[in-house]
C-alpha positions in Angstrom: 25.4 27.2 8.8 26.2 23.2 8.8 24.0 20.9 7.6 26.6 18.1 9.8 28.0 18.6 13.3 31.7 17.8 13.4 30.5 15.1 15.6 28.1 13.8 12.7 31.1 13.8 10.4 33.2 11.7 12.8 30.9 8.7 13.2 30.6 8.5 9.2 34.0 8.6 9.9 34.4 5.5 12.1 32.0 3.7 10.5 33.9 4.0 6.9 37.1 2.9 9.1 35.2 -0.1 10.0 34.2 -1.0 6.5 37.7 -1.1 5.5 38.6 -3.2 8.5 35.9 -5.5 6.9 34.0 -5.6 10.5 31.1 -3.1 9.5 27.9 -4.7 9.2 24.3 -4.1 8.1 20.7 -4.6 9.7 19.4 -4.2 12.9 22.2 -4.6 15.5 24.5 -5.6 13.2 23.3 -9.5 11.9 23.3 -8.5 8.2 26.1 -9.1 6.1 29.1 -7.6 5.7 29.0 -3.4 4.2 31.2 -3.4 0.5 29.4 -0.3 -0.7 30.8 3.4 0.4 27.2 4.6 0.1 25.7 1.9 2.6 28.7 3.1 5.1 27.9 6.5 5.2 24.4 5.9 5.5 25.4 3.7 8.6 27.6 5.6 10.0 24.9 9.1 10.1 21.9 7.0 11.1 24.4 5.7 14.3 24.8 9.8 14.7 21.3 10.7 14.1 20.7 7.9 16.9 22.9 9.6 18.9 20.8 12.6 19.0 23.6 14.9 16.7 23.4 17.2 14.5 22.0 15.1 10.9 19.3 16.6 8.2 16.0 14.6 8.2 16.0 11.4 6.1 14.7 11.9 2.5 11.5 10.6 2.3 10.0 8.7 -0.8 7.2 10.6 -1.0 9.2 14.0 -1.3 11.3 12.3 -3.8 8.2 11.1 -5.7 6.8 14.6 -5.7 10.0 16.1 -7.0 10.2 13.4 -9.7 6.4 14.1 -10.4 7.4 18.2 -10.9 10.1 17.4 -13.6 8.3 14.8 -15.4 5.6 17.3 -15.8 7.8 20.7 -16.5 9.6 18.5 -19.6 6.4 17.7 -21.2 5.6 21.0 -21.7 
């Protein structure tokens, strides 16, 4: 099973177009500045899909990642 719906894939798609146009930007309703980082894109572009009601996993969450991290620091002092 997908974790992305084609969909999904084709607004990351878009908005990676956009930031190589140089007209992608971030923040709320696009004031922020303009989007040089690849990461930052994709992270806009399945946010716009998630807001679109398609088919995107959850956010992470930093208190899943601070458990995880939590779990490893503990299984290497052992």
């Amino acid at each position: 099973m997908a974790k992305y719906s084609e969909s999904a894939g084709k607004d990351v798609e878009s908005a990676m177009k956009r930031r190589n146009k140089g007209t992608l930007k971030s923040g709320p309703g696009g004031k922020g500045g303009t989007v040089k980082s690849r990461k930052q894109a994709i992270a806009i572009g399945l946010s716009e899909a998630r807001a679109k009601g398609k088919k995107v996993p959850r956010k992470k969450t930093a208190k899943k990642k601070a458990k995880k991290k939590a779990a490893k620091k503990r299984a290497s002092k052992r």
